[in-house]
C-alpha positions in Angstrom: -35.6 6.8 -70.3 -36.8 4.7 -67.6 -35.8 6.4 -64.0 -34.5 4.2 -61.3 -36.5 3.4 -58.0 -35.8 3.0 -54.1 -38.2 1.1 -52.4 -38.5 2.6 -49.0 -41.1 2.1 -46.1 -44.1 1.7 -47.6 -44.1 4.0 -50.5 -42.1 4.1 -53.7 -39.4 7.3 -53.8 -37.7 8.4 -57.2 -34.1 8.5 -56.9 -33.1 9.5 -60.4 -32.1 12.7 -59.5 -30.5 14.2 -56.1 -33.1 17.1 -54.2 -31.7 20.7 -54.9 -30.4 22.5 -51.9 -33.4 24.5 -51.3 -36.0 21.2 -51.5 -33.9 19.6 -48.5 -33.5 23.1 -46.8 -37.2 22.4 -46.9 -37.9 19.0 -46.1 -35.2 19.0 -43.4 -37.3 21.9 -42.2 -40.9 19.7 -42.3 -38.8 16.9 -40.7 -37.9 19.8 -37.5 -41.6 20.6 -37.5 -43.0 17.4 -37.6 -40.7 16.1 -34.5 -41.5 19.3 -32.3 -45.4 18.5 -33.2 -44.8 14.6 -32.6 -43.3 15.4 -29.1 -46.1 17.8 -27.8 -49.1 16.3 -29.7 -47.9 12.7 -31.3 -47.8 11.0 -33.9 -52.0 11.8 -35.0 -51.4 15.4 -34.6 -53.0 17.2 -37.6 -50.6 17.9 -40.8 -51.7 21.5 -40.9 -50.0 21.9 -37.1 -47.1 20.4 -38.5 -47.3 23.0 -41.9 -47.9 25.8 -39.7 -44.5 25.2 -37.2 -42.7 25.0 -40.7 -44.5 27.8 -42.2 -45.7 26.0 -45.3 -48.6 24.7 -46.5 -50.7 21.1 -46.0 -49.3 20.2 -49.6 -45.8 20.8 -49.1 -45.6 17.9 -46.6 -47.9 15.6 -49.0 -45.7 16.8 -51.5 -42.6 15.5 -49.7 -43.8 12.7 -47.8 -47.2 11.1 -49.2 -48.0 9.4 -46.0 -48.0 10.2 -42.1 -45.9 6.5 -42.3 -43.7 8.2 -44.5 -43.4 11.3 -42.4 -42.9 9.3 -39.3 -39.9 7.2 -40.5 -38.8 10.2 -42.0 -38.3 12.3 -38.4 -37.1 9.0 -36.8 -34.0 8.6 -39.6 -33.5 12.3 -39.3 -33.0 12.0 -36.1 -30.8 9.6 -35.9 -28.6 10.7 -38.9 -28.4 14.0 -36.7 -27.5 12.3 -33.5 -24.6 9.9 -35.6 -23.0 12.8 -37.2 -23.0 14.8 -33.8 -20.5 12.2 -32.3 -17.3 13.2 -34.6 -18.2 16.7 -34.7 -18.4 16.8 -30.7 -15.2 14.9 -30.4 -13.4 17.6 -32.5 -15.2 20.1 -31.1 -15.3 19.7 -27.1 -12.4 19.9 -24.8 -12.7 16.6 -23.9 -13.7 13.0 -24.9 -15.4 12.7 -21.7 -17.1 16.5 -22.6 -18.1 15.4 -25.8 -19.6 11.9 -24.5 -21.3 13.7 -21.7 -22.6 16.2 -24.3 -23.5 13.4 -26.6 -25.7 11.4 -23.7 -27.4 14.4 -23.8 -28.4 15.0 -27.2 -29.1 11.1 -27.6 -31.7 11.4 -24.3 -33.5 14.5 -26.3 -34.1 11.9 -29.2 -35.0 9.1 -26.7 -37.5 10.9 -25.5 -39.0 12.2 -29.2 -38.7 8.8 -29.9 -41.0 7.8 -26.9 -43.9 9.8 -28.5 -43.3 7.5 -31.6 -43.0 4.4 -29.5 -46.8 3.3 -30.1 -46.4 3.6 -34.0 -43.0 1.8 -33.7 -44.3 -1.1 -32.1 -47.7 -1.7 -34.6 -48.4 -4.5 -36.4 -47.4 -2.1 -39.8 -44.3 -3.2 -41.2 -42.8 -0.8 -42.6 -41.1 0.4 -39.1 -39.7 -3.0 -38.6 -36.3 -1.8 -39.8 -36.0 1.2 -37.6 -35.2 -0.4 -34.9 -32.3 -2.1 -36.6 -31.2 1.5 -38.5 -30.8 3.1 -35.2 -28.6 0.3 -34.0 -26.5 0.0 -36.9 -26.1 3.9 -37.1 -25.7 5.0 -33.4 -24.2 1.7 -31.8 -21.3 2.5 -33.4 -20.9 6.0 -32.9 -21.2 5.8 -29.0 -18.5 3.2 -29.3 -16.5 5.6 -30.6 -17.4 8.5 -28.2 -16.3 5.3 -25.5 -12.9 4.5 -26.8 -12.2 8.3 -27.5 -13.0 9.1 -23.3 -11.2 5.6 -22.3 -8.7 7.5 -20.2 -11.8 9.2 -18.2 -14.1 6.4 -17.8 -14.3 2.7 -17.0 -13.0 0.1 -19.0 -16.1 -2.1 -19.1 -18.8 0.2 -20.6 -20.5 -1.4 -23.7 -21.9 1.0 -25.9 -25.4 -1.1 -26.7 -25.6 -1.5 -22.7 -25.0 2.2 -21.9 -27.8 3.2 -24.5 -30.1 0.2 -23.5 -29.8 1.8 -19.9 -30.3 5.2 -21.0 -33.5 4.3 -23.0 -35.0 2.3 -19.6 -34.0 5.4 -17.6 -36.5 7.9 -20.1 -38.9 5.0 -20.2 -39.5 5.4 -16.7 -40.5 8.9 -16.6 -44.2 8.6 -17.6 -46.7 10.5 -16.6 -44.5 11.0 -12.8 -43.5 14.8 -12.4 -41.2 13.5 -9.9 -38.8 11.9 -11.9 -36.4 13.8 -13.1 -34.9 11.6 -16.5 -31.7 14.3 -17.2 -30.9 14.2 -13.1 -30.9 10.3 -13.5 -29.0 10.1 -16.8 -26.2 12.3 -15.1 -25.8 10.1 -12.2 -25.6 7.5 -14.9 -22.8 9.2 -16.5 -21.2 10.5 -13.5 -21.0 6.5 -12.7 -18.3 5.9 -16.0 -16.2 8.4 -14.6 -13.2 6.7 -13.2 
C-alpha cells in the first residue's frame, strides 16, 4: 500500500497516519525547548542544548525533525498556531475585549521578539522559509482583526489589524542591543493610544 506524502519545507513528512498523543506531547515539548534555546542562544545553538531543556536525547529531535530547517520552521508555526488560537480563548476568557486584546499584544510581542532571534534565518537566501512570512499573515492577521472588532466599543474606529502588528514588530525591532529601551513600556503606550 503506497502511503501518502506532504511536501513541507525542505524535507518530505509522512502523513499516512496522525502522531499518537504522547509523540506530539513530545514534539510539542522539543518545539518549547528549541524556542527557549533559539531566544537565549539562536538559531546555531547546539541540538544537545535544545535535548537537554526538553529532557531527551540528540535523536529524539533528529527523529522528529531531520534538519535544524525543519526544527526552525517548526518553532516558528508553533508559535504562531499558539498565538492564533489564544485570540478566541482570551476573548471568552478575559473580562473584556479590550483585556483580552491588551493581553493578546502581549503574548504576540513575546513571539515577536523569539521571532527576532530567527530573523537572520528568515531572511536567507534558503527557500524554504519563504512561506513563513505569508503563514503568519494569513493565520494572525485575522485573529487580531477579530480581537479589534470584539474591543470596538473601547478603542478607535480606525485601527487596522496588519498596521497595529506592523507597528508592534518596528517597536521590538528597535530594541537591539539598547538596555534603555524598554519594548513592553513602548508597546503599552502603543495600546494605551487605541483606547478611546
Amino acid at each position: 500500500m503506497k502511503k501518502d506524502v506532504v511536501v513541507t519545507g525542505s524535507n518530505v513528512d509522512r502523513a499516512a497516519q496522525p502522531k499518537r498523543a504522547d509523540a506530539r506531547r513530545n514534539e510539542k515539548n522539543l518545539l518549547d525547548a528549541a524556542a527557549a534555546v533559539f531566544v537565549t542562544s539562536g538559531v546555531e545553538a547546539p541540538l544537545r542544548d535544545i535535548a537537554a531543556r526538553a529532557g531527551t536525547g540528540t535523536a529524539t529531535i533528529y527523529r522528529h525533525f531531520p534538519t535544524r530547517a525543519d526544527l526552525i520552521i517548526a518553532v516558528y508555526r508553533h508559535q504562531v498556531e499558539a498565538l492564533a488560537e489564544a485570540g478566541p480563548a482570551l476573548l471568552e476568557s478575559s473580562p473584556t475585549p479590550y483585556a483580552a486584546l491588551t493581553r493578546w499584544i502581549d503574548l504576540f510581542v513575546d513571539f515577536v521578539v523569539t521571532k527576532l532571534g530567527l530573523a537572520a534565518v528568515l531572511q536567507s537566501d534558503d527557500h524554504c522559509y519563504d512561506p513563513l512570512h505569508s503563514y503568519f499573515l494569513e493565520r494572525l492577521v485575522p485573529v487580531c482583526t477579530r480581537l479589534l472588532e470584539a474591543a470596538a466599543d473601547e478603542i478607535r474606529s480606525d485601527v487596522d489589524a496588519f498596521e497595529l502588528m506592523y507597528g508592534i514588530g518596528g517597536i521590538c525591532a528597535g530594541a537591539g542591543a539598547n538596555q534603555r529601551y524598554d519594548t513592553r513600556r513602548l508597546v503599552q503606550l502603543l495600546v494605551a493610544g487605541l483606547r478611546r
